[in-house]
C-alpha positions in Angstrom: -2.6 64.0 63.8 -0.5 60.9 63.1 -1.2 57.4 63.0 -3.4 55.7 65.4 -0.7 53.4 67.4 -2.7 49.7 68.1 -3.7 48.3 71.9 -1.1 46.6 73.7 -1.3 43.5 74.2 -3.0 42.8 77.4 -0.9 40.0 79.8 -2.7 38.1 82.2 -2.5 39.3 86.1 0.9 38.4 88.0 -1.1 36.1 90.4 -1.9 33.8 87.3 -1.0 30.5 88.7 0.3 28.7 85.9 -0.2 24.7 85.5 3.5 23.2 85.9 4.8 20.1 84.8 4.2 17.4 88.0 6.9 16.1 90.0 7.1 12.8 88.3 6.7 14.5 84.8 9.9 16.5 85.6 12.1 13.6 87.0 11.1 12.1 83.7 12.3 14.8 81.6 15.4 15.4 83.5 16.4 11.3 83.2 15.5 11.2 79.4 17.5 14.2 78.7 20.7 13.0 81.0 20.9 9.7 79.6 20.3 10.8 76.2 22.8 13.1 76.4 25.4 10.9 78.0 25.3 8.0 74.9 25.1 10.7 72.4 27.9 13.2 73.7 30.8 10.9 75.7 32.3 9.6 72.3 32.9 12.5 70.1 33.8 14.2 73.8 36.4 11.7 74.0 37.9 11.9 70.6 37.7 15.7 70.2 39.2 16.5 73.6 42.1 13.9 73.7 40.3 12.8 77.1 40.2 8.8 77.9 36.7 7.4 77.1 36.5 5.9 80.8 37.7 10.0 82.1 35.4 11.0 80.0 32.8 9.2 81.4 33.2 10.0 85.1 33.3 13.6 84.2 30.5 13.8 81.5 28.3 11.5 84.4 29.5 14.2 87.2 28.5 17.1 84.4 25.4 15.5 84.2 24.5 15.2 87.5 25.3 19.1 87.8 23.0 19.6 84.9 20.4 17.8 86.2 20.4 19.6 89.8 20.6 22.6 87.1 18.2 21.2 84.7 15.4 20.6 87.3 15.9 24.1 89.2 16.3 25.7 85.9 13.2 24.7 84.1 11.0 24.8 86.9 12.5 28.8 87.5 11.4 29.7 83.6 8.7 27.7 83.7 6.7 29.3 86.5 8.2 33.1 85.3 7.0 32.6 82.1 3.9 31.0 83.4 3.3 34.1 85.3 4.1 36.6 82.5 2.0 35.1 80.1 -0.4 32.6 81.5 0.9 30.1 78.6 2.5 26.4 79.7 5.9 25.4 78.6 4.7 23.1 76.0 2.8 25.9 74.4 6.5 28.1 74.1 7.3 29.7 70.8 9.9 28.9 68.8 12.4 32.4 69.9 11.6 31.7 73.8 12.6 28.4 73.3 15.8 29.6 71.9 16.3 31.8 74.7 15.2 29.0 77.3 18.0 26.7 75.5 20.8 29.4 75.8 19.7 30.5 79.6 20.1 27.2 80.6 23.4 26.4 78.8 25.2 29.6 79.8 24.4 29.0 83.8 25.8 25.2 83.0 28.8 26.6 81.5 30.0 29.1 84.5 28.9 26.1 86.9 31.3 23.2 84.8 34.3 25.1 83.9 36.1 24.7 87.2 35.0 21.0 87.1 36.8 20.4 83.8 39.7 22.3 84.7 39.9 20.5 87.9 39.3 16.6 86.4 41.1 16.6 83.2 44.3 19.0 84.4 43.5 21.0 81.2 44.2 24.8 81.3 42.1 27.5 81.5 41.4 28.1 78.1 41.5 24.7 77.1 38.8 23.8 79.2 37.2 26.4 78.3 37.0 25.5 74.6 36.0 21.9 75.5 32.9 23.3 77.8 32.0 25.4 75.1 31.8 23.1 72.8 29.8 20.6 75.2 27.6 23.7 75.8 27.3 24.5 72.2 26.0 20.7 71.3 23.7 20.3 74.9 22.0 23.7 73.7 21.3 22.4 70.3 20.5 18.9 72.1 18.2 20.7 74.6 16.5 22.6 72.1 15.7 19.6 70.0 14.8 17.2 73.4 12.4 20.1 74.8 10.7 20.3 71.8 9.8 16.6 71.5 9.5 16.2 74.8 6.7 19.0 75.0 5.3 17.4 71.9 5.3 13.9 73.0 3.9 14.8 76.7 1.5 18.2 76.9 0.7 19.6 79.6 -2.8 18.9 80.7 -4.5 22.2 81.1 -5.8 23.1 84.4 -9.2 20.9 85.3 -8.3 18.2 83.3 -9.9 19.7 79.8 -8.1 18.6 76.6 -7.8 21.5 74.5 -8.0 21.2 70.8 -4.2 20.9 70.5 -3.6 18.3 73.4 -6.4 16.3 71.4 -4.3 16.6 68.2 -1.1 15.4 70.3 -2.6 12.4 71.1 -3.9 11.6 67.9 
């Protein structure tokens, strides 16, 4: 006989109801990220496309609004799947999920935005392309790095209002 193959991991029921981030919690997040991403992104936007700081502006304001429509809709989606899947809250997500999280959300952005650049700037295809990777490539990076402190700074209370060990350790 060959090896003994261990368990398999046992996954909670799919009618786990997992504690979500509240409505106000999420607005919050959304803002923070949007505005932070706005001061830190419009200049080297601007230079590196060749696109007026005031054009880029308006667009990257307009992007954002699309992202945050996206954002909210988004996180909540993954939020309540993974929830489901794994009974674990978002703040408690390991570091590959996150990494897949970050790229989900910044691959939908990207097929959502294109058209918009194109249609703004009167760049090309391919041009706009390049630029809305690029943005995509430093939002996913920026996402990453804002989810991560974000979850940090505010934890998810866990159902019943208990602090948990780690949620005490947060707030220290």
């Amino acid at each position: 006989m060959g090896p003994t193959r261990p368990p398999l991991p046992e996954f909670p029921s799919v009618s786990t109801k997992p504690k979500l981030r509240s409505f106000p919690d999420r607005l919050r997040q959304i803002a923070m990220f949007e505005i932070g991403g706005l001061v830190l992104i419009t200049p080297p936007f601007a230079w590196a496309s060749g696109v007026p700081i005031r054009d880029s502006i308006g667009l990257l304001a307009l992007l954002a609004l699309m992202a945050a429509i996206w954002n909210g809709a988004y996180n909540t989606a993954f939020d309540w799947i993974e929830g489901r899947l794994t009974g674990r809250t978002a703040d408690r997500r390991p570091f590959r999920l996150r990494a897949v999280h970050a790229l989900g959300f910044e691959s939908g952005l990207l097929v959502m935005t294109l058209p918009v650049i194109v249609w703004w700037t009167g760049m090309g295809w391919v041009e706009a392309l390049i630029a809305d990777i690029g943005l995509a490539i430093t939002y996913t990076i920026y996402a990453f790095l804002f989810n991560l402190g974000y979850d940090r700074l505010f934890p998810i209370a866990p159902a019943g209002g208990e602090a948990d060990a780690a949620g005490l350790a947060a707030e220290r």
